[in-house]
Backbone bond lengths (Angstrom), bond angles and torsions (degrees), N, CA, C in turn:
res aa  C-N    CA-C-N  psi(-1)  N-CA   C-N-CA  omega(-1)  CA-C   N-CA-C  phi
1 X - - - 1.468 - - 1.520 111.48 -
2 X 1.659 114.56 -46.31 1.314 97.48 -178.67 1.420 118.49 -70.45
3 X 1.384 130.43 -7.43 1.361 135.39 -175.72 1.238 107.79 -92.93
4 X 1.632 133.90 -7.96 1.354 146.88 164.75 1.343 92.21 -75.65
5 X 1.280 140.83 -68.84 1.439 159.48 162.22 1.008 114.74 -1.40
6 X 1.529 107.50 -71.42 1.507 122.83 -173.93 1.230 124.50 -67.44
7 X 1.692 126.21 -34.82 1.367 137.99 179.00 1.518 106.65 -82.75
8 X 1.669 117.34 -22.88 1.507 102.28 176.66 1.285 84.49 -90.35
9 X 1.455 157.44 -4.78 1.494 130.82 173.77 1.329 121.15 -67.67
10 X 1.612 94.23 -46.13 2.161 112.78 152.21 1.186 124.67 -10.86
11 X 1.401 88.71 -78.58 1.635 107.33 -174.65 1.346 131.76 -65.96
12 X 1.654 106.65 -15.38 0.932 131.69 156.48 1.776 127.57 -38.42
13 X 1.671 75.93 -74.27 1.727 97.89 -176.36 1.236 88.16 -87.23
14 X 1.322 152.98 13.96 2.015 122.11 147.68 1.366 105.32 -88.89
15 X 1.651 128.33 -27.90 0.729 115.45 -176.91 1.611 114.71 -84.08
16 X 1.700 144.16 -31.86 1.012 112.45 122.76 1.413 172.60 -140.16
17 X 1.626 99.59 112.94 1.160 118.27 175.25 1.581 106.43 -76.32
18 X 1.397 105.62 130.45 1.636 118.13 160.94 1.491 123.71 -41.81
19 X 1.441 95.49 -60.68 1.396 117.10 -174.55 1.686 107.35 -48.76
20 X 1.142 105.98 -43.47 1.603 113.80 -175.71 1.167 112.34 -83.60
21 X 1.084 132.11 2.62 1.856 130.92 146.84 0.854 133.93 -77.71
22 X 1.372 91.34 -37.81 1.937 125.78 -160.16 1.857 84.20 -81.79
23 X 1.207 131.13 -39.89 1.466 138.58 177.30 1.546 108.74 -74.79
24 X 1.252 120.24 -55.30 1.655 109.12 175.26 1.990 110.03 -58.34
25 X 1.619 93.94 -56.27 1.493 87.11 177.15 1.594 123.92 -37.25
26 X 1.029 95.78 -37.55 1.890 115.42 -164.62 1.892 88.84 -64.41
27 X 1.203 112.08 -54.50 1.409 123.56 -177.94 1.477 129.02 -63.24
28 X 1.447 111.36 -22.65 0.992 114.52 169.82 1.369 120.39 -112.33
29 X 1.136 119.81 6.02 1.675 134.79 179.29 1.373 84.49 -101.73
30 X 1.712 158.91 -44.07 0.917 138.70 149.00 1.523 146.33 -57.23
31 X 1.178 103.16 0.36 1.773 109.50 179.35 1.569 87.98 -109.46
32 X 1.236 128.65 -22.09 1.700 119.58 167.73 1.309 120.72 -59.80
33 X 2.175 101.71 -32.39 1.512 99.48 -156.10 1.705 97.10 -85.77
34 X 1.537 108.50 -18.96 1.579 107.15 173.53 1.531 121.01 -62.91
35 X 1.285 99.90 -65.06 1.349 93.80 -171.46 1.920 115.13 -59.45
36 X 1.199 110.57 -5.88 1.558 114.68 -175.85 1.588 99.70 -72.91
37 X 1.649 100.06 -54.38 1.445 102.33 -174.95 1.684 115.61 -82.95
38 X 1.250 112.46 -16.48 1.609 95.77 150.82 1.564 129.69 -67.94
39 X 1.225 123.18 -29.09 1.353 136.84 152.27 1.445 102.05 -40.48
40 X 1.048 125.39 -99.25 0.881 124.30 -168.53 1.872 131.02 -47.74
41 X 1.076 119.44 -22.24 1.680 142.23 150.97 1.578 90.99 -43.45
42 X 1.082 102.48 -85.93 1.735 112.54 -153.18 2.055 97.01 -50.77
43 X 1.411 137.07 -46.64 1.061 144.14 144.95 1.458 108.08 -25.28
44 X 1.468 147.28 -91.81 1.597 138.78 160.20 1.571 111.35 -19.66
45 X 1.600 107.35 -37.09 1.435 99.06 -171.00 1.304 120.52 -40.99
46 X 1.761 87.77 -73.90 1.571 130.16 -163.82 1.577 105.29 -60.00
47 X 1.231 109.86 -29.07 1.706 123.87 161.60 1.013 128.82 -32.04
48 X 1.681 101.86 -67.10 0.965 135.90 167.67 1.601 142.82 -32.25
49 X 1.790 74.47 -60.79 1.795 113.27 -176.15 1.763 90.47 -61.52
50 X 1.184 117.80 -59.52 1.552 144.60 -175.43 1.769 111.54 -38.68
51 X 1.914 101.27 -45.89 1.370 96.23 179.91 1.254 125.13 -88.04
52 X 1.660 96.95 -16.66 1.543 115.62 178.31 1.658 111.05 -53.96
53 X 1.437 109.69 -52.12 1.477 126.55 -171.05 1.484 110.80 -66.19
54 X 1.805 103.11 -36.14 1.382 109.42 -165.60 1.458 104.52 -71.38
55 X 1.477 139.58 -22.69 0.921 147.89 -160.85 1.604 108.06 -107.65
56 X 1.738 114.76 -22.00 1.637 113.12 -175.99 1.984 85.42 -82.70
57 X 1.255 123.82 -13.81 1.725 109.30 -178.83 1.286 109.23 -70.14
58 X 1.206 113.24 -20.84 1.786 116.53 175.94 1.584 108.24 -69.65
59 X 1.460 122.12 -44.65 0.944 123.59 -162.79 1.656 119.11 -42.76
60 X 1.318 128.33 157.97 1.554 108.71 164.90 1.492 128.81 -94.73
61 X 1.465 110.27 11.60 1.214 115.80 157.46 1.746 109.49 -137.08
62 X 1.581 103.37 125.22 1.576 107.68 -157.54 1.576 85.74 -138.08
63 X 1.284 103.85 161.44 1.330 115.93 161.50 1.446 115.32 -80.83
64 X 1.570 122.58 -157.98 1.553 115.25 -164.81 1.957 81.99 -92.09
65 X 1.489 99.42 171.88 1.378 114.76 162.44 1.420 133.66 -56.52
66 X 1.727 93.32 -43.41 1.076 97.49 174.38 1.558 124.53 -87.88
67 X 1.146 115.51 -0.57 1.917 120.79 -179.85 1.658 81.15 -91.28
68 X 1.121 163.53 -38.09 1.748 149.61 -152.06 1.658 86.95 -81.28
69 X 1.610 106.78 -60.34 1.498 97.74 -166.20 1.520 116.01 -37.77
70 X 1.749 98.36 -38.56 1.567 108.37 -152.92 1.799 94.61 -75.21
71 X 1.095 124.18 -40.91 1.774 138.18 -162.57 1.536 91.31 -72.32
72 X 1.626 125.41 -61.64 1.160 122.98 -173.97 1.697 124.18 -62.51
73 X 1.250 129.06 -13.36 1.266 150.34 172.73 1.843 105.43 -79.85
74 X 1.287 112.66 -67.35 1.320 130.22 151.20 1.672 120.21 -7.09
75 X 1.452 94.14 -98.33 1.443 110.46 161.35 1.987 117.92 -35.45
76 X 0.967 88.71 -64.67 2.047 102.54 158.91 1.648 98.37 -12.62
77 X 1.828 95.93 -74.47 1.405 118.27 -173.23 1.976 125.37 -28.33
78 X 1.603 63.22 -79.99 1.367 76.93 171.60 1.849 145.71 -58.98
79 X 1.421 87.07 -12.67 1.931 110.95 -154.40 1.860 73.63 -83.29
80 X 1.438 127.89 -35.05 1.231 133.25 -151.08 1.516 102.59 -81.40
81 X 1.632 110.36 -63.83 1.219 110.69 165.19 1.616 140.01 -38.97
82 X 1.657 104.56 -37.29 1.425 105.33 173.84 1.673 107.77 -86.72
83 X 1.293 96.58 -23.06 1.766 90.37 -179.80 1.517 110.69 -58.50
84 X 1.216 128.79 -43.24 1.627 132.47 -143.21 1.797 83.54 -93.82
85 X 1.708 108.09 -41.17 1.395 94.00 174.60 1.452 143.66 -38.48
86 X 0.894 97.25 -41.92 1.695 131.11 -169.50 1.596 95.38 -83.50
87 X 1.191 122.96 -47.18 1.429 127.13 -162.77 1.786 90.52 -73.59
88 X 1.335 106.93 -46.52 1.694 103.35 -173.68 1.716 113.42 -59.94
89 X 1.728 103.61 -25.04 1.463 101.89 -169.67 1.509 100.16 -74.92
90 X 1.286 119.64 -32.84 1.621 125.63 -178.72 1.115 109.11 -62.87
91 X 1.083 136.65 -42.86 1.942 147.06 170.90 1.586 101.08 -54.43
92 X 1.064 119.95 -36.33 1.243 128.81 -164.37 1.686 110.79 -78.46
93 X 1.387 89.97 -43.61 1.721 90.69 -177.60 1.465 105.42 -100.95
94 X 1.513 116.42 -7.58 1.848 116.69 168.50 1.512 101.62 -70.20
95 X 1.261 116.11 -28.67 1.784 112.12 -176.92 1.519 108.22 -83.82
96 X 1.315 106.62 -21.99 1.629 112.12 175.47 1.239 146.72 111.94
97 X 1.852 89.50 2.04 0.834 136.22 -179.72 1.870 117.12 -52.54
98 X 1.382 142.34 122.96 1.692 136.16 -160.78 1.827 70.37 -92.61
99 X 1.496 115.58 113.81 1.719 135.69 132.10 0.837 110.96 -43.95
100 X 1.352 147.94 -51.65 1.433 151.37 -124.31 1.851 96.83 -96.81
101 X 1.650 97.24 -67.69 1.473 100.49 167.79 1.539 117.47 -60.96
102 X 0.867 122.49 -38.17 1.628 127.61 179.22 1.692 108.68 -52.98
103 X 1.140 110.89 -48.68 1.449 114.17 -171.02 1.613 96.97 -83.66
104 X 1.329 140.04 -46.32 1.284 106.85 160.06 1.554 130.26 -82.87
105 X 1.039 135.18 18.45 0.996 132.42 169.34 1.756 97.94 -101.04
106 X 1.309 113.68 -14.66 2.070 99.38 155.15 1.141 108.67 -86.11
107 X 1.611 138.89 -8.37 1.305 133.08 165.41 1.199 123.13 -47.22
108 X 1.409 106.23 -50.37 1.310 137.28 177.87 1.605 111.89 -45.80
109 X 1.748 99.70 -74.14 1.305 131.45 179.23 1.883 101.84 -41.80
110 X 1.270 98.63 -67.91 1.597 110.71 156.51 1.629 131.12 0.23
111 X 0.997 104.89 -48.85 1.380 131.05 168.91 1.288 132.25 -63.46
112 X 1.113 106.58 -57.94 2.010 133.43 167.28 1.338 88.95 -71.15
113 X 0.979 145.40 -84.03 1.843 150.02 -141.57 1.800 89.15 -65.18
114 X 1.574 118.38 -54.08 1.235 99.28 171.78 1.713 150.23 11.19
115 X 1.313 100.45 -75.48 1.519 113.86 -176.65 1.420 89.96 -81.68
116 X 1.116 131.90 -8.21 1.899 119.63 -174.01 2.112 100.44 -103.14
117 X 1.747 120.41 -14.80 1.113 113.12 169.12 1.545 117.09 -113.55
118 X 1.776 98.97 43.64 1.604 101.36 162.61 1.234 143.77 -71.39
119 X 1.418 95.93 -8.97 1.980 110.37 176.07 1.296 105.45 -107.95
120 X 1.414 127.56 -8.69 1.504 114.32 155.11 1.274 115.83 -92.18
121 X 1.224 125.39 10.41 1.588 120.34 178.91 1.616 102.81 -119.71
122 X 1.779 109.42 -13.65 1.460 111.28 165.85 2.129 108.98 -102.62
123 X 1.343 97.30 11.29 1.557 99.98 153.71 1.678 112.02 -88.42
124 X 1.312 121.73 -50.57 1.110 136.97 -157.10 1.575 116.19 -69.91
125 X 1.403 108.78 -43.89 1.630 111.32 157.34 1.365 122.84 -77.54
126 X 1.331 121.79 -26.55 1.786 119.18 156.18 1.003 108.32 -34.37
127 X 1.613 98.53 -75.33 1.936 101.62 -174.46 1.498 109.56 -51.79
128 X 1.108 126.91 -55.91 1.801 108.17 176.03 1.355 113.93 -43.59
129 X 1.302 136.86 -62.25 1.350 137.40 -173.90 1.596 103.86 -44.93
130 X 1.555 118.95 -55.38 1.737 124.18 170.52 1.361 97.47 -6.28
131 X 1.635 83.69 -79.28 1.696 107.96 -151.59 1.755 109.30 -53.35
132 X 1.289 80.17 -56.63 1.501 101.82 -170.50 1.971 112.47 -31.87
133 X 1.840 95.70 -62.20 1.544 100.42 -172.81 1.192 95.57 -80.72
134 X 1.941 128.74 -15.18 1.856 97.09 -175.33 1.493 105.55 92.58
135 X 1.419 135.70 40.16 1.253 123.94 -161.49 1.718 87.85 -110.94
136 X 1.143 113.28 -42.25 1.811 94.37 167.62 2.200 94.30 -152.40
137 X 1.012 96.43 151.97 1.379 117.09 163.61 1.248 144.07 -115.99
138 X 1.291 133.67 153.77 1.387 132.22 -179.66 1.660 109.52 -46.46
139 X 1.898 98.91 118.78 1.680 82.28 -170.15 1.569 107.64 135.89
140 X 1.413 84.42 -54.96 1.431 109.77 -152.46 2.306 98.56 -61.08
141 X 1.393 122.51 171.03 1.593 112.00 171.31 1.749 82.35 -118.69
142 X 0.981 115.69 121.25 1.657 128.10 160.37 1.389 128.84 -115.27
143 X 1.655 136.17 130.98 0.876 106.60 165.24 1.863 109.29 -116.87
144 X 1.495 100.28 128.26 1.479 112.50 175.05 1.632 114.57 -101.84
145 X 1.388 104.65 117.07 1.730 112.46 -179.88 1.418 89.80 60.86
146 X 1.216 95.91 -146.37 1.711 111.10 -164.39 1.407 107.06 -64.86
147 X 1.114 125.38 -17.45 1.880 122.01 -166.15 1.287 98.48 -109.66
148 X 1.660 96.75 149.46 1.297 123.00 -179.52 1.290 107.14 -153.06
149 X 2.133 105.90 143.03 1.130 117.43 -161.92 1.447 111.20 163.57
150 X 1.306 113.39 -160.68 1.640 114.87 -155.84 1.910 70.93 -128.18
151 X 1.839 91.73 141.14 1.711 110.70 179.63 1.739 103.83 -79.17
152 X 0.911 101.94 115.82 2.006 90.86 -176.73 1.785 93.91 -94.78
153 X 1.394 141.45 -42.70 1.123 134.83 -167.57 1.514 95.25 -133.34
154 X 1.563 106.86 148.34 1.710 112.31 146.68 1.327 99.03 -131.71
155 X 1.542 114.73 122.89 1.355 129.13 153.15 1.306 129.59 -105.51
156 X 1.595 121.87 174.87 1.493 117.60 -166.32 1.098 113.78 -69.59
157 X 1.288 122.62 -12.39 1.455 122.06 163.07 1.565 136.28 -97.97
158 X 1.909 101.10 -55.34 1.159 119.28 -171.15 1.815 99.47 -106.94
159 X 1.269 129.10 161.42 1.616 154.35 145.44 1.653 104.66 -81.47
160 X 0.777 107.85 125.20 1.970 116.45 153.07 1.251 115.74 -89.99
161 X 1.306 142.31 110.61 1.744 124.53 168.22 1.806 103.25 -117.14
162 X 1.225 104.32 127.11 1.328 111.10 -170.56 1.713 113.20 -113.39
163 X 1.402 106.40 105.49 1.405 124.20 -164.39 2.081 119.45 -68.83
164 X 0.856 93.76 142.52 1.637 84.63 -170.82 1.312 135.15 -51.55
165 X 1.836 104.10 -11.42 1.164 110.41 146.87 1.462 165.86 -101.68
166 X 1.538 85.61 20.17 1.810 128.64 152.67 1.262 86.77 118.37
167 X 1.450 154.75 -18.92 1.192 127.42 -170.52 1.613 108.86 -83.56
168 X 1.946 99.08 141.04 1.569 104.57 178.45 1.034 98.48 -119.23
169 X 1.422 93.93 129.00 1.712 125.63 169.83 1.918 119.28 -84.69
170 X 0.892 108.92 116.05 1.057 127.27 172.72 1.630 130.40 -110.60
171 X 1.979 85.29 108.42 2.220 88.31 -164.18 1.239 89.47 -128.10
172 X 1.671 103.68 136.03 1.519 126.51 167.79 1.985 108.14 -37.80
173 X 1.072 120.04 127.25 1.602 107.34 161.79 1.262 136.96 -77.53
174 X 1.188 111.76 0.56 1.200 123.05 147.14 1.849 112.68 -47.65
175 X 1.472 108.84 -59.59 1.367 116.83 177.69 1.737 111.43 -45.04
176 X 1.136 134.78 -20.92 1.360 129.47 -138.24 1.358 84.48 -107.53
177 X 1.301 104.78 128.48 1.465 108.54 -171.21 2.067 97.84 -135.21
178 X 1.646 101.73 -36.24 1.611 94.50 177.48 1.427 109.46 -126.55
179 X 1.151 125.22 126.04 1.590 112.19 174.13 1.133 114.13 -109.08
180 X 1.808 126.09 150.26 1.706 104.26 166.42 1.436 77.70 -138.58
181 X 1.727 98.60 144.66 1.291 133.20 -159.89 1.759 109.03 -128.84
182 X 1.452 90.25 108.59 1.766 93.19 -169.01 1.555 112.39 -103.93
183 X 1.639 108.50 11.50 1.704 107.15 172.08 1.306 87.73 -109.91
184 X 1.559 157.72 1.53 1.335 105.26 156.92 1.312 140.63 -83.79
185 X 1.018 129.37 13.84 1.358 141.92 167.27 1.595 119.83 -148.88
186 X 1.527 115.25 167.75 1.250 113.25 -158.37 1.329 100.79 -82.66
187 X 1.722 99.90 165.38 1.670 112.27 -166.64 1.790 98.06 -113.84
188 X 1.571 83.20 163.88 1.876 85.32 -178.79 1.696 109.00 -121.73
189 X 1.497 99.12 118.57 1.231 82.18 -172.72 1.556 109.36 -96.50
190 X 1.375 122.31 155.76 1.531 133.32 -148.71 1.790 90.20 -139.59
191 X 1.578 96.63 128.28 1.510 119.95 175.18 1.276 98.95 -151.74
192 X 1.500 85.41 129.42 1.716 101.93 169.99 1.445 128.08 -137.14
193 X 1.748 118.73 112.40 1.200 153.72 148.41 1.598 117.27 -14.90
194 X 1.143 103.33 88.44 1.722 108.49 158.77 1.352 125.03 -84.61
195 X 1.330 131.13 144.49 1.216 121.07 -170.34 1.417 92.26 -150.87
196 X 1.826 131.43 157.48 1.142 142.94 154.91 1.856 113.92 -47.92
197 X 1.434 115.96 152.71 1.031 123.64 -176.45 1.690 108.88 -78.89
198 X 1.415 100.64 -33.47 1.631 113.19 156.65 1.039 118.14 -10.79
199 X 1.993 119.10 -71.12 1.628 148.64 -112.12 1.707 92.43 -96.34
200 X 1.129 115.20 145.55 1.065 142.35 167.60 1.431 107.01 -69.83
201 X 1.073 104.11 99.94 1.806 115.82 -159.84 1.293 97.74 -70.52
202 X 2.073 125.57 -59.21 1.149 124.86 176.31 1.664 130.86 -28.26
203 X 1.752 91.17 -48.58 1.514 109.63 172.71 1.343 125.76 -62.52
204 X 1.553 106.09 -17.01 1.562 99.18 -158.84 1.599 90.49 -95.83
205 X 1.361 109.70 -17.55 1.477 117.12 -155.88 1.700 88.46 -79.80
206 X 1.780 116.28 -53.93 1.536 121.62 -167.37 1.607 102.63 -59.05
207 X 1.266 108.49 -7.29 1.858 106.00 -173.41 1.389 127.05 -96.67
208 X 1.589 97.53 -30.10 1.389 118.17 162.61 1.204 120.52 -61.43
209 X 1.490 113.80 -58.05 1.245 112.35 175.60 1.518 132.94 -52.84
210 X 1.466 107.13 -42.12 1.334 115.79 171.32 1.305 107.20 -51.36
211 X 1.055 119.38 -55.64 1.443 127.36 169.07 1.849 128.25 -28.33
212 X 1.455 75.92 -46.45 2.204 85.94 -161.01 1.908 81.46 -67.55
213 X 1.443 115.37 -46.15 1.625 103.45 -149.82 1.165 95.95 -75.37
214 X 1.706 141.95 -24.19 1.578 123.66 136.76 1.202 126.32 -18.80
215 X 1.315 138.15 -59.01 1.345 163.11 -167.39 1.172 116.45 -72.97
216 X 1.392 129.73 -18.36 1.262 129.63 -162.34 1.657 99.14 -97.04
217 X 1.018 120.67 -31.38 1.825 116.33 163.11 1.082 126.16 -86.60
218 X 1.446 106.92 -2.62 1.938 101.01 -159.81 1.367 103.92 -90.39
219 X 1.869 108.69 -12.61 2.116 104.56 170.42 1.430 101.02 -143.57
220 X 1.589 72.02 143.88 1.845 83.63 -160.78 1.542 98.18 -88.14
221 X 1.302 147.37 13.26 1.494 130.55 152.09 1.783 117.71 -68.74
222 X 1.593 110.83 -18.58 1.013 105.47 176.66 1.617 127.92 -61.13
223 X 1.514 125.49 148.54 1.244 111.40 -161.59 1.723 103.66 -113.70
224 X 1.540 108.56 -66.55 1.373 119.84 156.69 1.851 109.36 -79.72
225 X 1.377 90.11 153.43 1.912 93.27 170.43 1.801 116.80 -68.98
226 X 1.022 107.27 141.81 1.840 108.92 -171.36 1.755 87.72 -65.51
227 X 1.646 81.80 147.37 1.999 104.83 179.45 1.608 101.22 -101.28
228 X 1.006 130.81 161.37 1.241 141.28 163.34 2.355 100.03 -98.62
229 X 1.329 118.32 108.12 1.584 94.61 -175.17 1.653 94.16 -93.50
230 X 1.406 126.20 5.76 1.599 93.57 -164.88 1.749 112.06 133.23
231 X 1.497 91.77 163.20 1.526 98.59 156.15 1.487 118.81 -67.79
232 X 1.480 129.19 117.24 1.274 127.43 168.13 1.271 115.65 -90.24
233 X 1.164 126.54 -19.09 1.513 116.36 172.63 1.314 88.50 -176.72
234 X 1.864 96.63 175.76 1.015 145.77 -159.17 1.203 101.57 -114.46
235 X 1.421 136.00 161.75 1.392 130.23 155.99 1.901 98.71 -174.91
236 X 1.388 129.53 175.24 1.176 143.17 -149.23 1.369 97.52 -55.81
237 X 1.856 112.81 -63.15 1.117 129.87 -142.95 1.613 107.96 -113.30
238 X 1.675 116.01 1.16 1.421 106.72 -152.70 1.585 102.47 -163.96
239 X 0.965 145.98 162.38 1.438 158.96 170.44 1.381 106.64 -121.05
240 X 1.455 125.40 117.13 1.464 132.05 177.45 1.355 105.21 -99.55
241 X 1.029 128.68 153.71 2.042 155.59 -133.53 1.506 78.28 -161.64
242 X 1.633 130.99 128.61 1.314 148.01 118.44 1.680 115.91 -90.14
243 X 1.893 78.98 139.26 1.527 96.76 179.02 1.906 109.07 -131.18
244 X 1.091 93.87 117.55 1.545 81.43 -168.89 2.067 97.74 -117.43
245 X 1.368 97.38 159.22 1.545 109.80 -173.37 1.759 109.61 -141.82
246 X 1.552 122.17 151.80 1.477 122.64 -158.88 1.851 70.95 -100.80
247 X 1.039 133.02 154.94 1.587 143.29 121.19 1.416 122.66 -137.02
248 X 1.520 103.02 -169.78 1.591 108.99 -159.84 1.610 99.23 -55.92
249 X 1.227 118.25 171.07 1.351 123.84 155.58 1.438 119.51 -47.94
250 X 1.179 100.85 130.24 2.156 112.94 176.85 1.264 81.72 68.77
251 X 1.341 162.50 9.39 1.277 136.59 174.92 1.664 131.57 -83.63
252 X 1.426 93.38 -3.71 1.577 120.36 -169.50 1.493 114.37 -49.57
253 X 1.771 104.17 -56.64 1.241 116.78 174.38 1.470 104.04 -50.52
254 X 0.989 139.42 -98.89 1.529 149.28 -150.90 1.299 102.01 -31.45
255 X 1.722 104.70 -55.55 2.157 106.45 -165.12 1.571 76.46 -72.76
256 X 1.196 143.55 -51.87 1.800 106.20 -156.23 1.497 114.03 -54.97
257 X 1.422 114.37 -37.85 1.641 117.49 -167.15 1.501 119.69 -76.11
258 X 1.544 103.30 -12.03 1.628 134.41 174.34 1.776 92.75 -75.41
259 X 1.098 126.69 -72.12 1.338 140.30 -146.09 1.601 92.57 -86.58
260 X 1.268 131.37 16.86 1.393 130.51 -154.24 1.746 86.00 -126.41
261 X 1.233 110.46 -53.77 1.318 143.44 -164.78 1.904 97.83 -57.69
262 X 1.996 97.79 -68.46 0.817 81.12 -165.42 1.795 131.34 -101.90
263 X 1.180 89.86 22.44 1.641 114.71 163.65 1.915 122.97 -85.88
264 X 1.237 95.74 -16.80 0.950 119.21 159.25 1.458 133.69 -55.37
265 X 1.434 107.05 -56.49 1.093 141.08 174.83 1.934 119.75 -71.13
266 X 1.067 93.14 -42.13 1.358 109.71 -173.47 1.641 111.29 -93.69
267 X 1.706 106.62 5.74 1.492 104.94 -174.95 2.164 93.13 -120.46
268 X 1.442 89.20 -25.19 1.652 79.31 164.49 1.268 122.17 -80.07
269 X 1.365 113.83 -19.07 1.811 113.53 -175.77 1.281 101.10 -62.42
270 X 1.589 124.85 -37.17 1.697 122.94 -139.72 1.603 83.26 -111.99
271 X 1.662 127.95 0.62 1.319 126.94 169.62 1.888 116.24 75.88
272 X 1.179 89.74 47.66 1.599 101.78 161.30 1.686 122.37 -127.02
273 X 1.025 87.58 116.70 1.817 103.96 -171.23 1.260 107.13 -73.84
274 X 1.246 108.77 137.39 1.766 119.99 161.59 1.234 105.09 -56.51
275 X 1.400 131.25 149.70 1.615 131.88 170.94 1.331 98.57 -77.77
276 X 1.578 95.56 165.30 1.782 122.08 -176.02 1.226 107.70 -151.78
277 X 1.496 124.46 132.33 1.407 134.76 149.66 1.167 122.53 -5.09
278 X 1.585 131.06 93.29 1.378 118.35 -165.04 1.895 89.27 -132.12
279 X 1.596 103.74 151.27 1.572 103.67 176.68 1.865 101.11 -133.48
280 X 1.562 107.17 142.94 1.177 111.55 -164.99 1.534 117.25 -124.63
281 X 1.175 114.83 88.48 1.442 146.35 -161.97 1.618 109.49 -58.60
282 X 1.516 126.76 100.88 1.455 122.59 169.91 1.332 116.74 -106.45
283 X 1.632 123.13 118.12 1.496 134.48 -167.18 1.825 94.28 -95.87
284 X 1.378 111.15 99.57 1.308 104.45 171.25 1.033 121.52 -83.06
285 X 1.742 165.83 143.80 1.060 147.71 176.71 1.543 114.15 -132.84
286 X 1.807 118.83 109.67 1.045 89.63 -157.12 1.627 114.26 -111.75
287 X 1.244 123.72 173.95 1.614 137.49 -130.96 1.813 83.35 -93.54
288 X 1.168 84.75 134.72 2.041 108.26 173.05 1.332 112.28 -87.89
289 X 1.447 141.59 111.82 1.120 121.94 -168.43 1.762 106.35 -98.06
């Protein structure tokens, strides 16, 4: 009993001691004031990073648009990673923790874990090579493996590609093995013209055309003037007319549905109908001898 006694009298007086509040408080009013002001660092950072870039676009010699997005996102990255680092090593030695031994004794550890952090160290040089050769950028519409979409982040580890129908995909770069990249060069956008077997093909052809060299100033993504190539096919009910045009990158969609619109328009004024499903009924009747 008295040795039951004595250890709850202990526990008593550690628990309260002044000093030992007045010491946790002290400790935890300082791991608040870090991580606040690392918050807030990485916030000035990215600011920073932001006004730096915003001001090299003025410059008269700049890199492309899309390598700043990609560097300034990047940098973002990283400013984040070393910030929280540093903030964790301070937590570490506010709790009381010896850093010094800790960090080599993960040196150590380092070693063994090794062969088990080979796909984060074969994410981490992917993503450098990304960046490095320029194979797609923030901005950029890519499609990698099965997904397709616009790149919203590249980090040292992971890619973001965010698909047009809001979902963002997020794949290790390590994973990225094929990319196809449809903003670096211009796109062609392709519309194609059905017409009745009826139609005065010559006419439809002299109408179009008049048309496209209208068309060639009226949107400014266009790059070359739209071509008229021809009859593209044949089919049961209809004769198809392709019209194809060079524009900016990703711009394809919009000028085709533009050039869809207004060929459209310009083939009902002059009175040529789109074809329609038509069926042609023969009543044979045959002779009684």
């Amino acid at each position: 009993m008295k040795l039951v006694e004595k250890l709850w009298d202990q526990m008593i007086d550690y628990i309260t001691n002044i000093e030992l509040w007045i010491s946790l408080g002290q400790g935890i009013l300082k791991i608040c004031l870090i991580f606040i002001i690392a918050i807030a660092f990485i916030r000035i950072g990215k600011l920073a990073i932001s006004k730096v870039f915003l001001f090299r676009g003025k410059a008269p010699i700049r890199i492309s648009e899309r390598r700043e997005n990609t560097l300034a996102r990047l940098l973002e990255n990283i400013l984040t990673y070393v910030v929280y680092f540093i903030a964790i090593i301070m937590v570490l030695e506010t709790l009381g923790l010896d850093v010094a031994a800790l960090l080599a004794g993960a040196g150590i550890v380092g070693l063994a874990v090794g062969f088990g952090a080979q796909n984060l160290v074969r994410d981490i040089i992917t993503g450098f090579f990304i960046i490095f050769e320029d194979q797609f950028s923030v901005g950029d519409y890519v499609r990698i493996s099965s997904f397709e979409g616009t790149v919203e982040e590249i980090g040292l580890r992971t890619s973001k590609i965010k698909s047009w129908t809001g979902e963002v995909h997020i794949l290790p770069n390590g994973n990225i093995t094929e990319v196809t990249n449809f903003s670096l060069n211009n796109s062609i956008a392709v519309v194609d013209i059905s017409i009745a077997y009826e139609s005065d093909i010559p006419k439809v052809e002299r109408i179009i055309q008049e048309l496209l060299i209208e068309i060639q100033d009226k949107y400014e993504d266009i790059i070359h003037p739209p071509e008229l190539l021809g009859v593209q096919n044949l089919v049961a009910s209809e004769v198809t007319l392709r019209v194809t045009c060079e524009v900016a990158p990703m711009k394809h969609f919009h000028i085709a549905r533009m050039l869809r619109k207004d060929i459209k328009i310009r083939l009902s004024e002059k009175g040529i109908e789109i074809p329609y499903p038509r069926m042609v009924m023969y009543n044979r009747k045959e002779e009684v001898s």
